[in-house]
C-alpha positions as CSV (number, residue, x, y, z in Angstrom):
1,X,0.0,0.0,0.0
2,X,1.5,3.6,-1.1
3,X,2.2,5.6,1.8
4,X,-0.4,8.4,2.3
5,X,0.7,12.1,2.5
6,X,-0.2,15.5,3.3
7,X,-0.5,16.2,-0.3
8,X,-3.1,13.0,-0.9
9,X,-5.3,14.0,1.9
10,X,-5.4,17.7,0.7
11,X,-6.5,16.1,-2.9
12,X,-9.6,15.1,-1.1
13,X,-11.9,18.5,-2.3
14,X,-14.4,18.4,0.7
15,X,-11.3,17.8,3.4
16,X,-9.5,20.8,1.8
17,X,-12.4,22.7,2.0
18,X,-12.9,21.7,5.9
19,X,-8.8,22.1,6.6
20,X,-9.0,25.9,4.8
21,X,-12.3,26.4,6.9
22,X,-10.6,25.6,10.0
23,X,-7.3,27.4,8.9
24,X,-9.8,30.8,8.7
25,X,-11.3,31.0,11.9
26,X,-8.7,29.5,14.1
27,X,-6.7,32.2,13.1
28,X,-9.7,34.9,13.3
29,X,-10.5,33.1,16.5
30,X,-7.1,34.0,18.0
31,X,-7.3,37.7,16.8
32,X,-10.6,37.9,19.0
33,X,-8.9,36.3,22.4
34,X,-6.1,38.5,22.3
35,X,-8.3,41.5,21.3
36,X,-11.1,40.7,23.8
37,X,-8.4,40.8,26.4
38,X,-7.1,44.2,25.7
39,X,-10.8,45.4,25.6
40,X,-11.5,44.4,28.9
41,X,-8.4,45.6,30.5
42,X,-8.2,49.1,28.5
43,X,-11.9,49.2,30.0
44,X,-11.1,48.1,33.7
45,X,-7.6,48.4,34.3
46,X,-8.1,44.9,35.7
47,X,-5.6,42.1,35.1
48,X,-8.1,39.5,37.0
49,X,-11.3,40.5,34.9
50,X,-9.3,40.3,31.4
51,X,-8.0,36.8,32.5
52,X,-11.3,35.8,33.6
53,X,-12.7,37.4,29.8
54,X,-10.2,35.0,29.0
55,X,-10.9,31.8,30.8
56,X,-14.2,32.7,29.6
57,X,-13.4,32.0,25.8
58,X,-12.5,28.0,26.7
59,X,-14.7,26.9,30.0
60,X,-18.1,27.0,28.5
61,X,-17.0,24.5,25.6
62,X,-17.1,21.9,28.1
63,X,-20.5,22.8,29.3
64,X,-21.6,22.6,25.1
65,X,-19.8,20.0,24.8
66,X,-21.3,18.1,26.9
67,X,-25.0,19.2,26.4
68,X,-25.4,19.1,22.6
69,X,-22.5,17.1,21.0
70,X,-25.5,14.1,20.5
71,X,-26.7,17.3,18.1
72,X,-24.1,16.7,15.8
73,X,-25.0,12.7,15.3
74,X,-29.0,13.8,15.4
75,X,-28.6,16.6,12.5
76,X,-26.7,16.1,9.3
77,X,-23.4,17.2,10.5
78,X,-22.3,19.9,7.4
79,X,-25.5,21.7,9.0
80,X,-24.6,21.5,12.4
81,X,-21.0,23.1,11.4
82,X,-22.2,25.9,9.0
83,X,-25.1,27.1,11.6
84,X,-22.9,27.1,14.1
85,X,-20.0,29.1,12.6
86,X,-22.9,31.6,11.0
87,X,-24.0,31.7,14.5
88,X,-20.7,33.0,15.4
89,X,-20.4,35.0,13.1
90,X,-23.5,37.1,14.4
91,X,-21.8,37.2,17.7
92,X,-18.7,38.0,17.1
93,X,-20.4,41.3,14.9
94,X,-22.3,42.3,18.0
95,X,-19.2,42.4,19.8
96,X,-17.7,45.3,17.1
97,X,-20.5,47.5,18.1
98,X,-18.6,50.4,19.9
99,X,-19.7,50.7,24.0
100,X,-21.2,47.4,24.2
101,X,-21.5,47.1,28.0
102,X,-19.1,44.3,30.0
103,X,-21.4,42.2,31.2
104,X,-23.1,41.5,27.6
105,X,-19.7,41.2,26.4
106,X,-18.8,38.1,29.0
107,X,-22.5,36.6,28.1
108,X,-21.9,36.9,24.2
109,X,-17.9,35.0,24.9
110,X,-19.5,32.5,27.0
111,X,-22.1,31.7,24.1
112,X,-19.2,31.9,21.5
113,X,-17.3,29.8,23.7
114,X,-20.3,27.0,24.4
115,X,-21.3,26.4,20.5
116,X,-17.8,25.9,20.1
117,X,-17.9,22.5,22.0
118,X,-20.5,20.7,19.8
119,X,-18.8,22.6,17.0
120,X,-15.6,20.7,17.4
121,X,-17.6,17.0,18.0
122,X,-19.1,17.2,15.0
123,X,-16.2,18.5,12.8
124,X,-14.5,15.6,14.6
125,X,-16.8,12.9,13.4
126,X,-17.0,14.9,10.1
127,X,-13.9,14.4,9.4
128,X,-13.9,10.2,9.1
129,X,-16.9,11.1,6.9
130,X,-14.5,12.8,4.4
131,X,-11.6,10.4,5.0
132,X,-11.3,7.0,5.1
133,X,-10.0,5.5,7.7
134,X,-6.3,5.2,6.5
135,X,-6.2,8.8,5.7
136,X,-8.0,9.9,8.8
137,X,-4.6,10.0,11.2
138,X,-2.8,11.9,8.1
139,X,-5.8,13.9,8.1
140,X,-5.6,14.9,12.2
141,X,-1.8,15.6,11.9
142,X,-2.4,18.1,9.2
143,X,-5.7,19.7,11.1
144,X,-3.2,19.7,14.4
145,X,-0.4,21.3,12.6
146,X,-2.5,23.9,11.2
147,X,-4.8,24.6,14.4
148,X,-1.0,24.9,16.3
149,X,0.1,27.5,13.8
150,X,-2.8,29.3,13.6
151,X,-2.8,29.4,16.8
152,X,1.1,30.6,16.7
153,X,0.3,33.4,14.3
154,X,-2.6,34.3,15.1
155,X,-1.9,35.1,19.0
156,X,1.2,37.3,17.6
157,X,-0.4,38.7,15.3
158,X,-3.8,39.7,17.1
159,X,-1.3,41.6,19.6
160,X,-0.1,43.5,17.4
161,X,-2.7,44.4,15.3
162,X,-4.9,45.1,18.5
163,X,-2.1,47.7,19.7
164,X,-1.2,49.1,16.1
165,X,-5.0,50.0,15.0
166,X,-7.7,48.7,17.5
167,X,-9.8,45.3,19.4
168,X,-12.6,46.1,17.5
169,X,-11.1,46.0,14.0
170,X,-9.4,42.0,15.4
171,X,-12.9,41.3,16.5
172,X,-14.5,42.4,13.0
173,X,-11.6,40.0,11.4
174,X,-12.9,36.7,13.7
175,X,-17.0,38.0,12.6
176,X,-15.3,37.7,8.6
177,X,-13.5,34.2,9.0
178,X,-16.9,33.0,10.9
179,X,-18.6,34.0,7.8
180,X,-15.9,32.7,5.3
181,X,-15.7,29.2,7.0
182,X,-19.9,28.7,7.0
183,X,-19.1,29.9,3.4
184,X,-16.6,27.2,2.7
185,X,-18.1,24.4,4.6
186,X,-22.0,25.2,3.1
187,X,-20.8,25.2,-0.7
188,X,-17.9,22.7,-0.7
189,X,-19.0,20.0,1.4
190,X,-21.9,17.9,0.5
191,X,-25.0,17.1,3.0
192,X,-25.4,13.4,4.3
193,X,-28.0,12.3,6.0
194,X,-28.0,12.4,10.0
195,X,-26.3,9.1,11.5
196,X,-28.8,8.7,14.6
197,X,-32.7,9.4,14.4
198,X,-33.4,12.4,16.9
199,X,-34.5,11.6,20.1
200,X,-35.5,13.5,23.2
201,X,-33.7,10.8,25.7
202,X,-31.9,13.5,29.0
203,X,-29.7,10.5,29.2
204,X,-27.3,11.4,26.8
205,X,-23.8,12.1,29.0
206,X,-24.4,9.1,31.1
207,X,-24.9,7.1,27.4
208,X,-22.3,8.6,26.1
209,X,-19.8,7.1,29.1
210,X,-21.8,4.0,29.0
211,X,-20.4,4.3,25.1
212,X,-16.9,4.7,25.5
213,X,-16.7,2.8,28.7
214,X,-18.2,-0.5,27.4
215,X,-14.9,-1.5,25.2
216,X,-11.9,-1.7,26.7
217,X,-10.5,-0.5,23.3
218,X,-12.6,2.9,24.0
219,X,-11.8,2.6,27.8
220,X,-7.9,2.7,27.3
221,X,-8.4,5.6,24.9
222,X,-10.4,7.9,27.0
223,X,-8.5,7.1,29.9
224,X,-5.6,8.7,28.0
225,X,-7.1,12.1,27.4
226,X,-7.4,12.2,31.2
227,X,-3.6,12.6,31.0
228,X,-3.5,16.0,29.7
229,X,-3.7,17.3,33.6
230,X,0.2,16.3,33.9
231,X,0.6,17.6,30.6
232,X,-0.6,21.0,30.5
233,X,1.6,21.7,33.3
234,X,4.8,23.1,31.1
235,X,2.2,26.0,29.8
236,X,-0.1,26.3,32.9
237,X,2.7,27.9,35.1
238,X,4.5,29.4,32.3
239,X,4.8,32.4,33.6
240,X,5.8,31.2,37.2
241,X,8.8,28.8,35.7
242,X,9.9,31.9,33.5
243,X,10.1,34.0,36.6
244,X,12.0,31.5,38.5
245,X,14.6,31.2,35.9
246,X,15.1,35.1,35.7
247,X,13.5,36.1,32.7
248,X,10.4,38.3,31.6
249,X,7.3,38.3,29.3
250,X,9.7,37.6,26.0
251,X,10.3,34.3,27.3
252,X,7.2,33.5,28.6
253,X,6.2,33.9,24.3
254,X,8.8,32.2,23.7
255,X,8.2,28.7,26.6
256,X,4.8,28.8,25.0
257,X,5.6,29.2,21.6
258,X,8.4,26.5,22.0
259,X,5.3,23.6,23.1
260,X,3.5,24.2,19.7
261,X,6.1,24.4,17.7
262,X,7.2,20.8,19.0
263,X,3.4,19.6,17.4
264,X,4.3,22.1,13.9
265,X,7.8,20.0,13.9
266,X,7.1,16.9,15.0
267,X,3.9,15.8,13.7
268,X,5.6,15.9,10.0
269,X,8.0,13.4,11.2
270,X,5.1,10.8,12.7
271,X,3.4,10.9,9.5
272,X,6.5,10.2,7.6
273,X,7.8,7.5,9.4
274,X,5.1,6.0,12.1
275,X,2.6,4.0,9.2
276,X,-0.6,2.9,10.2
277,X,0.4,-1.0,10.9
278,X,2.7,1.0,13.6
279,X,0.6,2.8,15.2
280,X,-1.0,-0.2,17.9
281,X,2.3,-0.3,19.5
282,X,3.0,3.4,18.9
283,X,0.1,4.9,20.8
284,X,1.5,2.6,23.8
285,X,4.8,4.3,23.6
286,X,4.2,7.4,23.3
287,X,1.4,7.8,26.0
288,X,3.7,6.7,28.7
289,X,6.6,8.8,26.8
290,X,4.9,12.2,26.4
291,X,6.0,13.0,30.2
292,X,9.3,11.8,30.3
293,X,11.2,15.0,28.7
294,X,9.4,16.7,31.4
295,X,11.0,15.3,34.5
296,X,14.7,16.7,34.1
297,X,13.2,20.3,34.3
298,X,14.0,20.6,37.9
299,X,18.1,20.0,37.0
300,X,18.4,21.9,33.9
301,X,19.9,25.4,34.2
302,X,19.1,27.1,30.7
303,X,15.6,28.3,29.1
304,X,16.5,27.6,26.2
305,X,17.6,23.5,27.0
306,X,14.2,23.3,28.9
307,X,12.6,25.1,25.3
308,X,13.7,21.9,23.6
309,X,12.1,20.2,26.2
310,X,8.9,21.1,26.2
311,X,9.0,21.0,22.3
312,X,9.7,17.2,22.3
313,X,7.0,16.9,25.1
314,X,4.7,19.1,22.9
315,X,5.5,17.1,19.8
316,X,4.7,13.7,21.5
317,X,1.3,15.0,22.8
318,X,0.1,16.4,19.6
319,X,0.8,12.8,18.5
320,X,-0.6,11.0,20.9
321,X,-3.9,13.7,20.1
322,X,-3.7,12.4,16.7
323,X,-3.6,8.8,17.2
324,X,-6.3,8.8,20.0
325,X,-8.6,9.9,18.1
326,X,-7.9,8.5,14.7
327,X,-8.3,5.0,16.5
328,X,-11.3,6.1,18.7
329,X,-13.2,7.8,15.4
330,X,-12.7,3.9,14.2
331,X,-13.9,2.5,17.3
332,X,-17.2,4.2,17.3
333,X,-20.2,3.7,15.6
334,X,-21.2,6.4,13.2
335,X,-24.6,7.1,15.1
336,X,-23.0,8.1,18.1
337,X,-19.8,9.0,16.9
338,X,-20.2,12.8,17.7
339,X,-21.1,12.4,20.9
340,X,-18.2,9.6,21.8
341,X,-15.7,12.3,20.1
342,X,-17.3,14.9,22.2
343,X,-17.2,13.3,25.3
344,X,-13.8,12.7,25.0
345,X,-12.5,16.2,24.1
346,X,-14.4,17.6,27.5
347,X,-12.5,14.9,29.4
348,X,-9.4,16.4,27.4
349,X,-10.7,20.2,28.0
350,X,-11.5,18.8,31.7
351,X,-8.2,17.5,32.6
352,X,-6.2,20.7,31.2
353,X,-8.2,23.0,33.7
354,X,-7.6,21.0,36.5
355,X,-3.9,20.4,35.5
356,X,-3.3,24.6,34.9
357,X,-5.4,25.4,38.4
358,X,-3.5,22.4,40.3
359,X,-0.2,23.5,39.1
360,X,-0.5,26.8,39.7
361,X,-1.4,26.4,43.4
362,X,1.5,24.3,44.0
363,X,3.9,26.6,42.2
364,X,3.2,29.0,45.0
365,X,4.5,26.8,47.7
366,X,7.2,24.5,45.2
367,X,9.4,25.8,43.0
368,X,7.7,25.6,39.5
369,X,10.6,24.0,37.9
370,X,10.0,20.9,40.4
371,X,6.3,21.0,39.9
372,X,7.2,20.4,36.1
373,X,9.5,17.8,37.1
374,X,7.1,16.0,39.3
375,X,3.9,16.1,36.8
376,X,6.3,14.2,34.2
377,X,7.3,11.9,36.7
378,X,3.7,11.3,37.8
379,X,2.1,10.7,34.4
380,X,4.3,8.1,33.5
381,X,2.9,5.5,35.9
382,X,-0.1,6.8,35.0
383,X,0.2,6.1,31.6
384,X,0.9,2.5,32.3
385,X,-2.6,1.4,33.0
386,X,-4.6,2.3,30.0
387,X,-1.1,1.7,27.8
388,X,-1.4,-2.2,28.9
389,X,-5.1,-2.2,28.8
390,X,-5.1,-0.9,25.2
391,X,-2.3,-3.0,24.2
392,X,-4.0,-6.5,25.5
393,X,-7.3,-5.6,24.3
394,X,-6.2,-4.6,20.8
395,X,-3.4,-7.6,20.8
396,X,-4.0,-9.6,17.8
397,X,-5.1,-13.6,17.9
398,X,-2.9,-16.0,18.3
């Protein structure tokens, strides 16, 4: 079997059309955090109420996440993806408006921030509708490259443009590549049909554990997402680790930066060389290695050595991101594959709040250098139980 590549996934029209989509309002998406911060502090003066503005454009996404991802299987999923990006579109346009007053502004982040979650389960699941399922990993390593960059660029960028000409004009930006996306994703992707038949059933979170839970397969896998609470830790004290090692805000850009750009760098390099038939075994590894560059923080003198670091940790995440949920997609069944994939990304979301709020307690009473140090150390044995469980329930007959 040829080996499949960036360039063959991106000859796939509707996936391009879904990977430019995402390109657009990631990036616009960016522009509006950065500028909604500035906003609320030119308004306030108030470092606390811009980082709760902040906090508020990620929290609510598990809250939609977990209340209307079953959406996304119950409603063609191309609909689900253009309404919802139109949605936020309007939003976004309301928020221009000069003198909008603070407390409207929070409410109209929170909803921005709470479509997003069923947003992203059913983009998921659409995904292994435009891919088959030997393209779909290739397929996630391009979408987590580009979301990384994006991400890269568009936090830079949305600085400076907010300084250089104004937040509103960054917020009018995210309201254009809202519209440009539901644009994209309306014209150039075709409708299916819904995978599940609707249904009115308030049981759908405790189903939807009852899904993933049932197959040790899916059980191993979601497990793993828990694991992003010991590896969040790098970014979640950031600042903290920065401080301790004598530098300013420059470097805290640049620690940050350095954890993406491990995922732009190294996911290349998984696609190029870890094939499909590999990727069993691989998922094992890296789950239980993704910590491991983490726990010589606490010895190492230099930024820049601890930099490299955190790229190779960042690098083996974004892998371990991509293989989870190539393998899970597979695992579940298309009518409830939006809600499984859903489920999973607010465990994911879950376990990164926990892991920056847990961190950052202890780094007031630890040095945050050791509180890097022991997260990696921690998540390694933690790793072991769903790496064994996955690897004996996936093991092939003898």
């Amino acid at each position: 079997m040829s080996r499949i590549t960036f360039r063959g996934v991106l000859s796939v029209e509707e996936f391009r059309a879904l990977w430019l989509a995402e390109l657009l309002s990631v990036t616009g998406d960016q522009f509006a955090r950065v500028a909604l911060v500035v906003l609320v502090f030119d308004r306030t003066g108030s470092a606390a109420i811009a980082g709760l503005t902040y906090a508020l454009t990620f929290v609510p996404a598990l809250a939609g996440t977990l209340a209307l991802s079953q959406v996304a299987d119950q409603r063609p999923r191309r609909q689900v993806v253009v309404f919802v990006d139109g949605l936020r579109a309007l939003v976004v346009a309301v928020m221009v408006i000069p003198g909008v007053d603070l407390v409207w502004l929070c409410v109209l982040v929170s909803v921005l921030s709470f479509v997003g979650g069923p947003y992203s389960a059913a983009q998921l699941a659409l995904l292994r509708d435009l891919l088959s399922a030997e393209q779909y990993s290739v397929g996630m390593s391009l979408r987590q490259i580009t979301v990384q960059a994006a991400q890269l660029a568009g936090v830079a960028t949305g600085g400076l443009l907010s300084t250089a000409l104004s937040p509103q004009f960054c917020l009018a930006v995210n309201a254009f590549t809202f519209a440009a996306s539901a644009l994209l994703l309306g014209t150039r992707i075709r409708s299916r049909p819904a995978s599940a038949p609707a249904s009115s059933s308030a049981r759908f979170v405790a189903d939807g554990v009852t899904l993933v839970w049932s197959d040790p397969r899916r059980r191993a896998i979601f497990v793993m997402t828990f694991l992003g609470v010991c590896y969040v830790v790098p970014e979640g004290i950031a600042v903290s680790y920065v401080s301790e090692m004598g530098h300013g805000a420059v470097v805290v850009g640049l620690v940050l930066a350095s954890c993406s750009a491990g995922a732009v760098i190294g996911l290349p390099i998984f696609v190029r060389f870890v094939t499909p038939d590999r990727q069993r075994v691989a998922l094992a590894v890296v789950c239980v290695a993704v910590g491991i560059p983490l726990v010589p923080i606490a010895l190492v003198d230099g930024i820049f050595v601890a930099m490299v670091a955190f790229a190779v940790s960042g690098a083996l995440w974004a892998a371990l991101v991509v293989m989870s949920a190539s393998f899970l997609a597979e695992l579940l069944p298309d009518a409830s594959r939006s809600r499984g994939m859903g489920l999973a990304s607010s465990a994911n979301v879950a376990a990164q709040g926990m892991g920056i709020g847990v961190s950052g307690l202890a780094a007031e009473v630890v040095n945050p250098s050791w509180v890097i140090a022991i997260a990696g150390a921690v998540s390694v044995p933690l790793a072991l139980w769903p790496s064994l469980s996955w690897l004996r329930s996936t093991a092939p007959p003898r």
